[in-house]
C-alpha positions in Angstrom: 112.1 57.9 -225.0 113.0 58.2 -221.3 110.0 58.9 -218.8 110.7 61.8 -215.9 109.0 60.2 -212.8 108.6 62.1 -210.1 107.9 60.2 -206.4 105.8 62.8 -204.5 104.9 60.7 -201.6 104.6 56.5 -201.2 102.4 55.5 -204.2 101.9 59.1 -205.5 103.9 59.7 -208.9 103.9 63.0 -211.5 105.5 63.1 -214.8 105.4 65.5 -217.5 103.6 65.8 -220.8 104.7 67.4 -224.4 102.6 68.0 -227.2 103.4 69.8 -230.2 101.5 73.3 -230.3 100.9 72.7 -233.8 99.8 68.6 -233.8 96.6 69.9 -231.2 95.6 73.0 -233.9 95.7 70.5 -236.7 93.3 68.2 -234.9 91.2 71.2 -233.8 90.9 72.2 -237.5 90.5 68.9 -239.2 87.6 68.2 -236.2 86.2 71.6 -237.2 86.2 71.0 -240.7 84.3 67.5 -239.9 81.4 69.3 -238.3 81.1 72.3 -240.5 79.4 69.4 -242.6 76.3 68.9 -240.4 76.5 71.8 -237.8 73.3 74.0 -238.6 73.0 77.8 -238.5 70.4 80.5 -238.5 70.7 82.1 -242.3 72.7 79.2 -243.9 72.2 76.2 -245.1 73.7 72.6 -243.9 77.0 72.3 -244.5 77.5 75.7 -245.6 78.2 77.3 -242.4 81.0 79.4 -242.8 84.3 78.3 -241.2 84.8 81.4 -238.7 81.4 80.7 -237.0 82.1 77.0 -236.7 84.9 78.4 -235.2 83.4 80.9 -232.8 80.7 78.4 -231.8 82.8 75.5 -231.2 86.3 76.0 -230.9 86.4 76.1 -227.3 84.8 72.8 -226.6 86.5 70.8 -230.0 90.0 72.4 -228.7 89.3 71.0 -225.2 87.9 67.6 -226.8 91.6 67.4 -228.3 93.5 68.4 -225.8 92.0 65.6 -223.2 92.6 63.2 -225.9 96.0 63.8 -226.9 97.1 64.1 -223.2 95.0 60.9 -222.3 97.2 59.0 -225.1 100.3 60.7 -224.3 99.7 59.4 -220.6 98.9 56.3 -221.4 102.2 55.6 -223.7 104.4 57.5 -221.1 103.3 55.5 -218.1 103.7 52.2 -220.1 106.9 53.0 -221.2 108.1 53.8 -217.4 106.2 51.0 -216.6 104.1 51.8 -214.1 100.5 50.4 -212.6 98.7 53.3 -212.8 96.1 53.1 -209.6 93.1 55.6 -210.3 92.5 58.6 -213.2 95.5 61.1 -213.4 94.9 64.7 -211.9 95.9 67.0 -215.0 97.6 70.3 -214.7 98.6 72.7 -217.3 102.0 74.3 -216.9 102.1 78.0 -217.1 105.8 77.6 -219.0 106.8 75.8 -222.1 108.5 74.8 -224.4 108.7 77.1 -227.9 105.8 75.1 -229.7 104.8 72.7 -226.9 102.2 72.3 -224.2 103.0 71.0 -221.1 101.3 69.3 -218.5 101.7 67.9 -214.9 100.2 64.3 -214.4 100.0 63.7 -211.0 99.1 60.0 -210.5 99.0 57.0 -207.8 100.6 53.6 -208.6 99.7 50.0 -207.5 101.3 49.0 -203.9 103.4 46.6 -203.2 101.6 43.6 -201.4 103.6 41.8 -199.1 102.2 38.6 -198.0 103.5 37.4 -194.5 103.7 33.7 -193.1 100.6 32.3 -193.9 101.4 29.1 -191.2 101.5 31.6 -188.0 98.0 32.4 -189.3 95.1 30.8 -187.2 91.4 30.5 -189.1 88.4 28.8 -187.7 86.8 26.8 -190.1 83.1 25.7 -189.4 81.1 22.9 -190.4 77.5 21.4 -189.9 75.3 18.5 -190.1 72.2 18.5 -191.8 70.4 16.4 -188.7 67.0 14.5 -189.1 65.5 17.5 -186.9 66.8 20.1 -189.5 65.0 17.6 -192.0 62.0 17.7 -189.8 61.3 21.3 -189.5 62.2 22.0 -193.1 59.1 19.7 -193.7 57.3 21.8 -191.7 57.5 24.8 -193.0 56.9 23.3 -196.8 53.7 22.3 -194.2 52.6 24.9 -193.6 53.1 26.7 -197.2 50.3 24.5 -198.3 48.3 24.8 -195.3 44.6 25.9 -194.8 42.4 28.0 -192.8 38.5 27.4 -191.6 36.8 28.9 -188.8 36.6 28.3 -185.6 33.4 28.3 -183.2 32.5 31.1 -182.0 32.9 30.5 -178.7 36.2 28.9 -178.7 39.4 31.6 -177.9 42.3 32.2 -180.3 45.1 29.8 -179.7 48.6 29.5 -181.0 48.4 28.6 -184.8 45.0 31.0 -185.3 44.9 33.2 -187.9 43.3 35.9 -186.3 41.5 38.9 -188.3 41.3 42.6 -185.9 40.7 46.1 -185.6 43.0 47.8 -183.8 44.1 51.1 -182.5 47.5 52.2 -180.5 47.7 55.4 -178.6 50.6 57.1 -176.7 50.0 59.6 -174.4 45.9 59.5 -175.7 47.6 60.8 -179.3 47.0 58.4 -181.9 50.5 57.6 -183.8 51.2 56.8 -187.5 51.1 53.0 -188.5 49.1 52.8 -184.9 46.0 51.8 -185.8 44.2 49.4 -188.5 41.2 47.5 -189.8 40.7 43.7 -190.9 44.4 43.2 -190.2 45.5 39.6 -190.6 48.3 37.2 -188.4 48.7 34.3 -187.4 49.3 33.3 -183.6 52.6 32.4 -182.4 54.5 32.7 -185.5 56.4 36.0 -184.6 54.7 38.0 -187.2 53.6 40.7 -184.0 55.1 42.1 -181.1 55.0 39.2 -178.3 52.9 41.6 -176.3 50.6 41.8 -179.0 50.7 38.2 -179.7 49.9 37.2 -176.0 47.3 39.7 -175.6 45.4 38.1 -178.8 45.3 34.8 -177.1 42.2 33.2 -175.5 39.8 36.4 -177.2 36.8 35.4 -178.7 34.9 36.4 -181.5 33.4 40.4 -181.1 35.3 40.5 -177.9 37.5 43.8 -177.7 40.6 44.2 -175.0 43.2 47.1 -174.1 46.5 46.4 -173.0 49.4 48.1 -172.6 52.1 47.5 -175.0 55.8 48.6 -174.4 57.9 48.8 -177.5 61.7 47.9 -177.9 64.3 50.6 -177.6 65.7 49.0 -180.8 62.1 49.2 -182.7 62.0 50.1 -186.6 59.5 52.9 -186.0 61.9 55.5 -184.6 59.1 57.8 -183.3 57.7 55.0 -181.2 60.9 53.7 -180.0 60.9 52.9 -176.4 57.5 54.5 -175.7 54.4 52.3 -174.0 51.2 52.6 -176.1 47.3 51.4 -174.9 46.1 49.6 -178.0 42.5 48.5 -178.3 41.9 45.3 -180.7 38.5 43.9 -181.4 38.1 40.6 -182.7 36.4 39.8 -186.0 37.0 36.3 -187.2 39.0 33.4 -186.0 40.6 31.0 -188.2 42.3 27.4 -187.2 44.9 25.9 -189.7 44.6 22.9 -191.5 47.9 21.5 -192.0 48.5 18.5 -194.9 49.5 14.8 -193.7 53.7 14.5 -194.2 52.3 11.3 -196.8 52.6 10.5 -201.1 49.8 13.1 -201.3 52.5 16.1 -200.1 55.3 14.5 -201.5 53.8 14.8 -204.9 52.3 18.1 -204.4 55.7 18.8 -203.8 57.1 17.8 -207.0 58.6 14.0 -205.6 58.7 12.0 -208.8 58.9 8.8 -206.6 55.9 10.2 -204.7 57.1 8.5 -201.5 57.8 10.1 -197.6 61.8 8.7 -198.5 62.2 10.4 -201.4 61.1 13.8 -200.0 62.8 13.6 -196.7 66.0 12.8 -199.6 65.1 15.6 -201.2 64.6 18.3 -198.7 68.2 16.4 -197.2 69.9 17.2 -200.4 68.5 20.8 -200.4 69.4 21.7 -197.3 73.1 20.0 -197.6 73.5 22.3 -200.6 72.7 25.5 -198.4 74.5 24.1 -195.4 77.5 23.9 -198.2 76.7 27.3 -199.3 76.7 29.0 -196.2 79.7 27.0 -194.6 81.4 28.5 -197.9 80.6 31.7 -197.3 81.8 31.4 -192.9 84.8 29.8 -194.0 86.1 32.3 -196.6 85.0 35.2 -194.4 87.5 34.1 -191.3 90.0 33.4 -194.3 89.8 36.5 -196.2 90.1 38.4 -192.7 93.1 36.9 -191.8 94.9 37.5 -194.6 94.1 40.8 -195.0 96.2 40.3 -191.2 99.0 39.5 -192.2 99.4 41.5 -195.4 101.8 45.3 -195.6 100.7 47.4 -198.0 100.0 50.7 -199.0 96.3 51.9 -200.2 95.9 54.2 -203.2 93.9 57.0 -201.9 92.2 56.8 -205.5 90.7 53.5 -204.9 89.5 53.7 -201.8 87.7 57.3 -202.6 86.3 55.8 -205.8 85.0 52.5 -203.9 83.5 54.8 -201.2 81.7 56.2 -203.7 80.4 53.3 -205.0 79.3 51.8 -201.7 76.8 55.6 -201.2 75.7 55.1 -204.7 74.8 51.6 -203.5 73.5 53.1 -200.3 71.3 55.5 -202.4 70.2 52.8 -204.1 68.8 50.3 -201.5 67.1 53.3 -199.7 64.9 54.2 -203.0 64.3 50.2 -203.0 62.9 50.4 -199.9 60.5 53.0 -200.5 62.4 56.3 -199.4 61.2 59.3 -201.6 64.2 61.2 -203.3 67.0 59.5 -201.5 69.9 61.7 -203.3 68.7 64.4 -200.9 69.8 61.9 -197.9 73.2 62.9 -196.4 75.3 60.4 -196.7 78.8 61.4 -196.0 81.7 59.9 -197.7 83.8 59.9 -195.1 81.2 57.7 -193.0 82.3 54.4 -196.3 85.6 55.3 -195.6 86.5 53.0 -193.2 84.5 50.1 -195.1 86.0 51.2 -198.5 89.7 50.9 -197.2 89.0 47.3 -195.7 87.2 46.2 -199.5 89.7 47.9 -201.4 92.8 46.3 -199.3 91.4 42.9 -199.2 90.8 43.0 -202.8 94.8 43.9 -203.8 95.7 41.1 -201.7 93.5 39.1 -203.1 94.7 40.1 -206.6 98.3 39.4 -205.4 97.9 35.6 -204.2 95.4 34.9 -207.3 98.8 36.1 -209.5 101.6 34.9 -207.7 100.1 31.8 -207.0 97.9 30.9 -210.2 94.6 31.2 -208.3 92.4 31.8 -211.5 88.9 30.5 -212.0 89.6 27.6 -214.6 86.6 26.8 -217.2 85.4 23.6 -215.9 85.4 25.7 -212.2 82.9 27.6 -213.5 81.0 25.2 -215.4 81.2 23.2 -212.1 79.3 26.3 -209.7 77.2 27.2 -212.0 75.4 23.4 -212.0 75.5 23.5 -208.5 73.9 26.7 -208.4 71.3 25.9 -210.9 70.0 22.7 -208.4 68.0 25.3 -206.2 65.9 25.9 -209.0 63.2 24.1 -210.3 64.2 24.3 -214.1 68.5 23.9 -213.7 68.9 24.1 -217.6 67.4 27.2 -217.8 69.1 29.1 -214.8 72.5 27.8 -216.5 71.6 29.3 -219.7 71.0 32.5 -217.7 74.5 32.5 -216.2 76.3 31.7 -219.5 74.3 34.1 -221.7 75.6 37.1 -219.8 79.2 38.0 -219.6 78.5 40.4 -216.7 76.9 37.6 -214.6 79.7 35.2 -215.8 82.4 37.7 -214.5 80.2 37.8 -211.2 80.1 33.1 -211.2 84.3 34.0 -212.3 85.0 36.4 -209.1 83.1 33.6 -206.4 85.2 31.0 -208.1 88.4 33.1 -207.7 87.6 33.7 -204.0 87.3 29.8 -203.3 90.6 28.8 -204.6 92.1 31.8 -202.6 90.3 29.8 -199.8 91.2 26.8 -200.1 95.0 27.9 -201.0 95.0 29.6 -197.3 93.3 27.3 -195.6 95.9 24.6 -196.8 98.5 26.7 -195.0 97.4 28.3 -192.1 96.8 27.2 -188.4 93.0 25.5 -188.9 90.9 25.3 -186.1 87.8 23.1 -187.0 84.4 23.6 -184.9 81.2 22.0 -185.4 78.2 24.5 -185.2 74.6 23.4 -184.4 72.6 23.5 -187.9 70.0 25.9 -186.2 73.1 28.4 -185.4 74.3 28.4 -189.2 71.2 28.8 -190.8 69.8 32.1 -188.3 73.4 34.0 -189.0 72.9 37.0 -190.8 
C-alpha cells in the first residue's frame, strides 16, 4: 500500500493513519473481557463482575491502551514501507473527519538528515604526543612516597616547616561576623602541599607549638564559597601539635611494599614507567580524538532533528540533577535548570554523533571482536587483579556497549587522522597530565 508523505519543513514529515472503527472496538472488548476475570468489585465476587461496570470503570483507559497501540503499529509499518528513518517519537493528532468506519490520525514526525561529509585532506588536526621522562618517573615515585609516609612529632620549640603536618584551631571573621565553614577545631594539613589557601599556608609557617597568630587572609574572586568570594577575613589559628614526615627509602623494602615481584629499584622504576606510559597513551587518546572529532564535525552539512537535540538536552539536566544530589545538594529537582541553557551543548553532541554514525557506516568503522577484547586487556592493566576487571566488562552488556562505543570512536580517529592535514607537537608530560 502506497504511503502519503507529507514534507512540512527540512526533516519534518506527516502522514496519515486508518484504522478500522470496528478492529479498535473488538480489541477494546476482547481486552475487557480479559480483565473482567480478575478485576474486583464491591458486592461481587472475582471474575463475576458484570460486563457493564467493567465497562464503565475501564473503558476509557483499555480504549485508549488500544488506540496508542494500534496507531503505534500502524506507524511503524507505514513509515517502513515509505522507508523513512524516523528521528524521535511521532506527535499524534486525531482528525476531526473520517472515513465511514475509520479513525484517522495525523503523524507528524522528523526524519534522519542527510550527512555530508566534506574533504577530509583540507582538514588540519593537531595531534599531540608525550614522553614519559625519568623526572615524570621520579615524581610518580614520590608521591607512592609519600602514600606510605609517616608522621612523629616535632620539638616543641622547633617552628612548622614545609612538609609538617600541622594540627589548629582556627577562626575567620569578615567584618567582626563570623562566617559559615569559617572556623574549626583540631583541623589537620600538611604544609606546602596546596591543601590550604597559600595565605593560610604561609601564615602557618615558622609557629610553634601553643603559639596563636592573626593575619589577614584575602580570598579569590573565583573561590568555591560564593558568600566569601572576594572578601578579606582576620583568621586567628592556634597551634596544637606539630608533626614532621617520615618518608620511606626509594630501596627493595618499598619496592616490595609496593607489590615488585622482583623486589628490586629497576623493576619499580619499570613498573611505574609502564603505568604511566599506559595513562600517557590514554590521555594522548583522548587529546587526539577530541581535535579529530571537532574537525569533523567542521567540515560536515547537515541538518539537526529538533527531536534529538530536545531529547539529549534533557538528558544532559537529568545528568545535571544528578551530579548535584552527588555532591551533596538537598532536593536538586527544585534547582532551575533551564533547558534551553543544554541547548547549545545538546546540538554539538547530537551533531557530532550523526556524523559519527555516518563515517562508521559508509566507511565500515565498527568495533571488531578482537578490538574489544584488545581495550578491555589494556584497561584491565591499571588494576591490581586484570582477570577480574575483564570479567566485569564482559559480564555486562551495558558496559560492553560502553568498551563497543570507545572502540568505535578510535577507528573514526584513526580513519581521519589518516586523511587530514596532521600537525604533530610534542607536549611536556607535566602539561598532559594537569589538563582537565
Amino acid at each position: 500500500m502506497a504511503v502519503n508523505v507529507e514534507t512540512l519543513d527540512k526533516l519534518e514529515r506527516r502522514i496519515t493513519l486508518t484504522l478500522a472503527a470496528d478492529t479498535i472496538n473488538g480489541e477494546v472488548a476482547t481486552r475487557l473481557k480479559r480483565l473482567s476475570r480478575t478485576v474486583k468489585a464491591d458486592g461481587f465476587r472475582p471474575g463475576k463482575v458484570p460486563m457493564s461496570v467493567v465497562a464503565q470503570r475501564y473503558g476509557y483507559s483499555v480504549q485508549y491502551e488500544v488506540v496508542n497501540d494500534r496507531v503505534g503499529q500502524a506507524f511503524n509499518e507505514a513509515t517502513n514501507e515509505a522507508k523513512l528513518r524516523v528521528a524521535g517519537p511521532p506527535r499524534i493528532t486525531q482528525k476531526d473527519e473520517a472515513p465511514a468506519g475509520q479513525m484517522a490520525f495525523d503523524a507528524t514526525f522528523e526524519v534522519y538528515p542527510e550527512v555530508r561529509i566534506g574533504d577530509l585532506s583540507a582538514a588540519e588536526v593537531e595531534r599531540v604526543g608525550t614522553e614519559v621522562t625519568e623526572a615524570a618517573i621520579d615524581r610518580t615515585i614520590e608521591i607512592l612516597r609519600k602514600q606510605r609516609r609517616t608522621f612523629g612529632l616535632r620539638a616543641r620549640d622547633e617552628g612548622a616547616a614545609e612538609g609538617d603536618r600541622v594540627t589548629i584551631d582556627f577562626e575567620g571573621k569578615i567584618d567582626g561576623e563570623p562566617f559559615a565553614g569559617g572556623k574549626a577545631e583540631a583541623f589537620q594539613f600538611v604544609i606546602g602541599e596546596g591543601q590550604m589557601l597559600e595565605q593560610f599556608d604561609q601564615a602557618v609557617r615558622g609557629m610553634k607549638v601553643g603559639q596563636s597568630k592573626t593575619f589577614p587572609l584575602q580570598f579569590p574572586a573565583d573561590y568555591n564559597g560564593r558568600e566569601v568570594a572576594g572578601k578579606e577575613a582576620d583568621f586567628l589559628v592556634t597551634v596544637g601539635k606539630i608533626e614532621v614526615q617520615n618518608l620511606p627509602a626509594v630501596d627493595e623494602a618499598l619496592a616490595k611494599a609496593l607489590g615488585i615481584q622482583e623486589g628490586t629499584v629497576e623493576a619499580l622504576r619499570a613498573d611505574v614507567k609502564k603505568n604511566l606510559e599506559r595513562e600517557v597513551r590514554f590521555r594522548v587518546q583522548a587529546r587526539n580524538k577530541a581535535a579529530v572529532m571537532e574537525a569533523l564535525s567542521r567540515v560536515a552539512e547537515l541538518e539537526l532533528p529538533k527531536a534529538l537535540v530536545d531529547a539529549e538536552a534533557e538528558r544532559l539536566v537529568e545528568k545535571a540533577r544528578a551530579d548535584l544530589k552527588q555532591r551533596g545538594v538537598k532536593d536538586p529537582e527544585s534547582v532551575s535548570l533551564p533547558l534551553e541553557v543544554f541547548k547549545p551543548q545538546a546540538e554539538r553532541r547530537v551533531r557530532l554523533g550523526l556524523v559519527v554514525a555516518e563515517l562508521v557506516r559508509t566507511q565500515g568503522l565498527q568495533a571488531k571482536p578482537e578490538q574489544l577484547q584488545a581495550h578491555i586487556e589494556e584497561m584491565s592493566q591499571s588494576y591490581e587483579k586484570p582477570a577480574e576487571v575483564m570479567r566485569w566488562y564482559l559480564g555486562d552488556r551495558q558496559r560492553m556497549a560502553d568498551v563497543e562505543a570507545l572502540v568505535i570512536e578510535n577507528n573514526v580517529t584513526e580513519f581521519v587522522l589518516g586523511r587530514v592535514k596532521v600537525i604533530d607537537k610534542m607536549l611536556p608530560f607535566d602539561e598532559l597530565m594537569s589538563a582537565s
